[in-house]
Every structure is written in structure tokens, then in C-alpha cells.
C-alpha positions as YAML, in Angstrom:
chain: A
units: angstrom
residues:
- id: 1
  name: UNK
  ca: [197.97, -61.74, -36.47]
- id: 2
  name: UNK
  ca: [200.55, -62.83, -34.14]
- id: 3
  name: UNK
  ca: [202.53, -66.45, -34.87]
- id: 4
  name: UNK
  ca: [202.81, -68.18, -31.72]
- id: 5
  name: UNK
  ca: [206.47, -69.20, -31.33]
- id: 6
  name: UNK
  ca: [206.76, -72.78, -29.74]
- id: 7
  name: UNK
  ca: [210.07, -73.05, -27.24]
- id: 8
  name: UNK
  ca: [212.25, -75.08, -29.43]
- id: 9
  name: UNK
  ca: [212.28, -72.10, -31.99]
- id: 10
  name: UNK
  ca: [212.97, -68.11, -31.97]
- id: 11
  name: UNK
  ca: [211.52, -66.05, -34.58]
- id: 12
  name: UNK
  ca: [214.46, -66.30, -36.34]
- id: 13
  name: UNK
  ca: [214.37, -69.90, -37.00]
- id: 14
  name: UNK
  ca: [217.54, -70.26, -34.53]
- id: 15
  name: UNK
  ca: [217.20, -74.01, -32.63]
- id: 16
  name: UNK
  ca: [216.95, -72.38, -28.70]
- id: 17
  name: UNK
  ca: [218.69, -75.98, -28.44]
- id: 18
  name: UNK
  ca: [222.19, -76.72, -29.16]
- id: 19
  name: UNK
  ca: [222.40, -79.52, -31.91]
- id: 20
  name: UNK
  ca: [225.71, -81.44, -30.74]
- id: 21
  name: UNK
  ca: [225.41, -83.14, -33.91]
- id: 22
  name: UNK
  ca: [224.97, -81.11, -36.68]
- id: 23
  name: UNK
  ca: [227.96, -78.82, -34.88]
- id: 24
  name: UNK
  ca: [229.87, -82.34, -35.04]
- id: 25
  name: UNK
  ca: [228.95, -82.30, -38.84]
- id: 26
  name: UNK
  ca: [230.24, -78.74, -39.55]
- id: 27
  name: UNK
  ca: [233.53, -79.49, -37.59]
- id: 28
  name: UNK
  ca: [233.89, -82.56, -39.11]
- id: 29
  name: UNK
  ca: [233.57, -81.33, -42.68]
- id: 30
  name: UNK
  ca: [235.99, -77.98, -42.04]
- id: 31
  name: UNK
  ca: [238.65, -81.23, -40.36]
- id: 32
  name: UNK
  ca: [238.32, -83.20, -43.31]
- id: 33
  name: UNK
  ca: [239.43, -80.47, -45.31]
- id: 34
  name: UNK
  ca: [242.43, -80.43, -43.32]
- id: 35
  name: UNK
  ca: [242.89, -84.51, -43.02]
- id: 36
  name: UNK
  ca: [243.00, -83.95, -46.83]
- id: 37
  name: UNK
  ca: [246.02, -81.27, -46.73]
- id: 38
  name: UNK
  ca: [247.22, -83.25, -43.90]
- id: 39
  name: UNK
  ca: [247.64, -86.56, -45.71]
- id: 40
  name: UNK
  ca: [249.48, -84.66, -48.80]
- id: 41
  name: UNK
  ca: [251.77, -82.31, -46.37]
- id: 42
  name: UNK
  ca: [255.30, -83.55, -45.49]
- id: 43
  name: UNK
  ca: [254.63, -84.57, -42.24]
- id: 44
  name: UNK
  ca: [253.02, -87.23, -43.00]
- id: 45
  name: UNK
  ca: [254.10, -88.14, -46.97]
- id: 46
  name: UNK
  ca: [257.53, -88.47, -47.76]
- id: 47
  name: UNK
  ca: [257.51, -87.56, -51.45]
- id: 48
  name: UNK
  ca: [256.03, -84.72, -50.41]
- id: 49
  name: UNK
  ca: [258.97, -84.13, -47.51]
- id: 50
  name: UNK
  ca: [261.48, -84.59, -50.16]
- id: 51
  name: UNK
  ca: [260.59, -82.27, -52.73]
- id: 52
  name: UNK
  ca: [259.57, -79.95, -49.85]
- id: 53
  name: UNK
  ca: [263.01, -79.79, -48.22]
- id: 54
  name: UNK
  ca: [264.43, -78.77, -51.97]
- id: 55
  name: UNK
  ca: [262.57, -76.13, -51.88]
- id: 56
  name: UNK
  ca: [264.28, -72.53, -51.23]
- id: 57
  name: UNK
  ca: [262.07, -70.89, -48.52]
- id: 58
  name: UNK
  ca: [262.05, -67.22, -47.22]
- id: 59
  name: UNK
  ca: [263.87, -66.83, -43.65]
- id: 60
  name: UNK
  ca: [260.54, -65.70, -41.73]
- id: 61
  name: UNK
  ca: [258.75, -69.02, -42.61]
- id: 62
  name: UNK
  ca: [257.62, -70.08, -38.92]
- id: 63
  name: UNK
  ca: [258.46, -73.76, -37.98]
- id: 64
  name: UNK
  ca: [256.86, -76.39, -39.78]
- id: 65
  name: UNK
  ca: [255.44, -77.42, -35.73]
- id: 66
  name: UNK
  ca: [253.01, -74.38, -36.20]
- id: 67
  name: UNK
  ca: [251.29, -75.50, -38.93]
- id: 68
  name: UNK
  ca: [249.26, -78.20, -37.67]
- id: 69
  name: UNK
  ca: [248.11, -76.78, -34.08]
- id: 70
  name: UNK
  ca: [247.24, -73.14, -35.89]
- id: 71
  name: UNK
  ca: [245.22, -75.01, -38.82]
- id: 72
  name: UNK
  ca: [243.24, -77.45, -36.38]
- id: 73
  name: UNK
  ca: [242.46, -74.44, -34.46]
- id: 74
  name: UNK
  ca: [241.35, -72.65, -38.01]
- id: 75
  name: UNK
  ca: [239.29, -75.57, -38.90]
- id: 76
  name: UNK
  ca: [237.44, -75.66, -35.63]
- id: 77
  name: UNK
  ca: [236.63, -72.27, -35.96]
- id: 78
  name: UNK
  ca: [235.63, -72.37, -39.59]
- id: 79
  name: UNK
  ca: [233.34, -74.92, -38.47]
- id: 80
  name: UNK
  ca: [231.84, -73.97, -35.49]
- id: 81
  name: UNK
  ca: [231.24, -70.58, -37.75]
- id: 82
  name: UNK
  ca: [229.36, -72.18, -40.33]
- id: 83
  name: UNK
  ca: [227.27, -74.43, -37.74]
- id: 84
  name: UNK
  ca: [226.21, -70.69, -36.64]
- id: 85
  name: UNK
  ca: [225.43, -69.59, -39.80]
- id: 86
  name: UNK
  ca: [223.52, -72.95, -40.79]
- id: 87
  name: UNK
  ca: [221.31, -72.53, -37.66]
- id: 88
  name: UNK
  ca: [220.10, -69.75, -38.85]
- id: 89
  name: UNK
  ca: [216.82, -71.54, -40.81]
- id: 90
  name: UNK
  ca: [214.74, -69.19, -42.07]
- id: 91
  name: UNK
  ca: [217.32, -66.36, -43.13]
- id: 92
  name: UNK
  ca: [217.43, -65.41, -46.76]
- id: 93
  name: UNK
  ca: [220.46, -65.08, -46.97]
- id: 94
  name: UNK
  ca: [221.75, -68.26, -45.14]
- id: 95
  name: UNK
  ca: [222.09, -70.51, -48.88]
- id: 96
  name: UNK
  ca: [224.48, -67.60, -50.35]
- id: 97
  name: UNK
  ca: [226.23, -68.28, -46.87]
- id: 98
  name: UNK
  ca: [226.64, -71.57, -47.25]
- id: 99
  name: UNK
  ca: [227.79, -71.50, -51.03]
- id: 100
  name: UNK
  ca: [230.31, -69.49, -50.19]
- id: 101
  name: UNK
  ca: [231.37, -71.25, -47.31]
- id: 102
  name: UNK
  ca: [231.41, -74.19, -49.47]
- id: 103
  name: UNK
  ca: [233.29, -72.41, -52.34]
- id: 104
  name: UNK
  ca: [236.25, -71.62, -49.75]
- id: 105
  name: UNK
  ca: [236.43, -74.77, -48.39]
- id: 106
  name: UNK
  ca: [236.56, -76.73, -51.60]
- id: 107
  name: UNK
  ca: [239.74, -74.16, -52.56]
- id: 108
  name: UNK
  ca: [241.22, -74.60, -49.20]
- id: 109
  name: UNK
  ca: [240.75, -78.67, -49.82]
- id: 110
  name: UNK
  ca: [242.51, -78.31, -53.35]
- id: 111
  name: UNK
  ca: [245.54, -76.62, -52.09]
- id: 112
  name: UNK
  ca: [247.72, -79.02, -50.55]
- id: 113
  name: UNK
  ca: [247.20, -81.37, -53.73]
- id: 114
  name: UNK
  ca: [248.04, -79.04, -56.12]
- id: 115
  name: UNK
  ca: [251.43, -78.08, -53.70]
- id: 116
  name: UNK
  ca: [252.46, -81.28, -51.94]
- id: 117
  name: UNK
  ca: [251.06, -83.56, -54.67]
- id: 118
  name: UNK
  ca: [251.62, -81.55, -57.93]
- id: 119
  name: UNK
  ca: [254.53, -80.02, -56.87]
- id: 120
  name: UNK
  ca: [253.00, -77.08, -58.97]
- id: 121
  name: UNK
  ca: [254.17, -73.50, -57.52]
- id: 122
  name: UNK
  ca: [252.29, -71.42, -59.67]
- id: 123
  name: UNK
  ca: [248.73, -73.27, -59.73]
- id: 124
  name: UNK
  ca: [249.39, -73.34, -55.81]
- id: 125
  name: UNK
  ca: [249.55, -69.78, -55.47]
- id: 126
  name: UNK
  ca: [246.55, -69.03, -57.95]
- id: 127
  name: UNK
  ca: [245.05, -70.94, -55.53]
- id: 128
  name: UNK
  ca: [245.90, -69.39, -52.15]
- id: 129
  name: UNK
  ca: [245.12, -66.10, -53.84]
- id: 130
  name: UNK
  ca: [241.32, -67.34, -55.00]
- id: 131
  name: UNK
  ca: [240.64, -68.80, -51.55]
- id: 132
  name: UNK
  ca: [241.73, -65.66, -49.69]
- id: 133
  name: UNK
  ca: [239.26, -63.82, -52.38]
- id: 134
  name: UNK
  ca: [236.29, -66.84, -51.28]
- id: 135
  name: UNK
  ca: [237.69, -66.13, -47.43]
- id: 136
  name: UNK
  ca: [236.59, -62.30, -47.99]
- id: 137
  name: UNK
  ca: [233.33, -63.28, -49.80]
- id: 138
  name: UNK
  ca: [232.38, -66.01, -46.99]
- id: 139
  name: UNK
  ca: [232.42, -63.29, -44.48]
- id: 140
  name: UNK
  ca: [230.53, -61.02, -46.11]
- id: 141
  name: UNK
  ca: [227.65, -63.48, -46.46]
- id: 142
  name: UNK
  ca: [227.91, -64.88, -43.19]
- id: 143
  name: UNK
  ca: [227.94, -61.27, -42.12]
- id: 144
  name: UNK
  ca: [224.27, -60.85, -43.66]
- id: 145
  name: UNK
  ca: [223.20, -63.78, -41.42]
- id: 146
  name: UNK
  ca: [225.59, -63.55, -38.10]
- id: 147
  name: UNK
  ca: [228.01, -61.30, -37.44]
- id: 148
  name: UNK
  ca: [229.94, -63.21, -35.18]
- id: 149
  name: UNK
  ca: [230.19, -66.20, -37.07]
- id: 150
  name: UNK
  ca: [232.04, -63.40, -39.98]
- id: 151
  name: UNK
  ca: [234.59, -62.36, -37.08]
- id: 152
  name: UNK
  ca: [235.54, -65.38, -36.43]
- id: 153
  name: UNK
  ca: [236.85, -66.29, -39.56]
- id: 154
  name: UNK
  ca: [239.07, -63.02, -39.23]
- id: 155
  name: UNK
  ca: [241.77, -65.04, -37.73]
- id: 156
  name: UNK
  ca: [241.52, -67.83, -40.64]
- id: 157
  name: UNK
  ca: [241.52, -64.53, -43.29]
- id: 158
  name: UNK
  ca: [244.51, -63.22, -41.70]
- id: 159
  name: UNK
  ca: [246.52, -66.59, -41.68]
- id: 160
  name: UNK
  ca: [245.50, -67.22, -45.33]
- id: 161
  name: UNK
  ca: [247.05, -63.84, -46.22]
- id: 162
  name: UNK
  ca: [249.80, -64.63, -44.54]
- id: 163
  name: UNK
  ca: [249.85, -68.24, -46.19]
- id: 164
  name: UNK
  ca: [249.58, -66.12, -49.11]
- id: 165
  name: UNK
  ca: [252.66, -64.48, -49.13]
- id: 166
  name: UNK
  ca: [254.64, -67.13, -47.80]
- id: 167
  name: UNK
  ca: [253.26, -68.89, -51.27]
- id: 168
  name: UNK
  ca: [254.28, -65.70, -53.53]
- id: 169
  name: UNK
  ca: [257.98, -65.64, -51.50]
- id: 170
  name: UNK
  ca: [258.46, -69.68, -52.47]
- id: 171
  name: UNK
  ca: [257.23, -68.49, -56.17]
- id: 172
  name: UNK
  ca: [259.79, -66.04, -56.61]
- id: 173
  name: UNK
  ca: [262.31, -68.42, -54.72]
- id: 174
  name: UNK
  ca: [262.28, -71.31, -56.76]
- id: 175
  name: UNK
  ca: [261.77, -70.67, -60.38]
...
């Protein structure tokens, strides 16, 4: 027996319709992540500047004027990933997606506190190191459901390992 499919769904369970909002939500969510790390970085908290500046740092550390433009654009992305993933209704493996996705963004979220607020190195690192590990397990569920919502968090993988290192060079800098 054939299903009839109506035109405001595929067979897949995909909206043919681009929901503005629930994108909105998705980008929203990833941004808030980074308002959080934002509001504990030393741009815009001075403890956070001073203890910061104390801080021996390798030489190949870009300028701290990267940061924010490369995150925003990491955030949109994670987002607008997710949204993809999220449209996909009726996919089995969309909830694993979104736990993941969840999972990662709750690490990325508890970074900057534990860095900027703690001042804690070592719990810092631990950190970068598990969300790079969620980062590799969120695109290998949202590979399951859309394979182009996986690549594009290759860019946000890649800056996390590098995020990574710079975190493991600032370990072994200031003891």
C-alpha cells in the first residue's frame, strides 16, 4: 500500500518548508553557549583579563581579535547543523543526534567557567579534551542522519583541536 505524501512533508519526515524559527532556536542555543564563554572571557571580565594576562602563553597563540569572529562563525554553524539534523523527524537515529549534540554543547558551555572563572588549568584542559571526544561523537551521529550537517562541524572539530593544544601548551607553561 502506498502512503500518500502531503506537500508539506517528504518521506523522510524533512519540513519541504524552511522553519525560520526553529533554525532561530538552534542558532540561538549554539550563541548562548558562546554569550556564556563570552561573558567569562577577558574581553569582557576583567578578573578574568587579569589573571589571563599572567598567564605564560605559547608564541603561535593567534590574536585574542580572532577569537570572537572564528567562534560566532562556529556557533552559527553548529547551529544551523543541528537545525538540519533536528528536521530530520522521523529518523531513528535523529535522538542519539541530538544527545550528542547536546552532550558537546553542554562541555563547550562549561569551558570558559572552569578557565576564565576557575582559573583551573588542568580541569580546563580535561575539558577541551572531552568536548573534542563529544565533537567526534556528534558527527558520527549526525552522520547517520545528514551527512552534511557532520561536515560542517569539521571546521568546529578542527578549531577545538587546535583549542586543544593551545590548552595543553598553557598547561605545561604555567605550572
Amino acid at each position: 500500500m502506498r502512503i500518500p505524501i502531503e506537500g508539506t512533508t517528504s518521506y523522510r519526515g524533512r519540513n519541504s518548508r524552511t522553519n525560520w524559527v526553529a533554525m532561530a532556536g538552534w542558532v540561538a542555543l549554539a550563541l548562548g553557549a558562546g554569550a556564556l564563554a563570552a561573558a567569562f572571557s577577558p574581553r569582557f571580565s576583567a578578573p578574568a583579563a587579569h589573571w589571563y594576562a599572567t598567564l605564560v602563553k605559547p608564541p603561535w597563540l593567534p590574536p585574542q581579535q580572532w577569537f570572537g569572529p572564528v567562534w560566532t562563525v562556529l556557533y552559527v554553524s553548529m547551529g544551523l547543523a543541528a537545525w538540519a539534523v533536528w528536521r530530520e523527524r522521523y529518523h531513528r537515529f535523529r535522538g542519539a543526534a541530538i544527545t550528542s549534540y547536546a552532550v558537546q554543547l553542554f562541555l563547550n558551555a562549561l569551558w570558559a567557567p572552569l578557565f576564565f572563572g576557575l582559573h583551573n588549568i588542568g580541569a580546563a584542559l580535561f575539558n577541551v579534551v572531552a568536548m573534542w571526544l563529544a565533537i567526534a561523537w556528534t558527527m558520527r551521529e549526525f552522520a547517520r542522519v545528514n551527512t552534511v550537517a557532520a561536515f560542517v562541524l569539521v571546521p568546529y572539530f578542527l578549531w577545538v583541536t587546535f583549542t586543544a593544544a593551545i590548552m595543553l601548551a598553557i598547561w605545561k607553561l604555567n605550572p
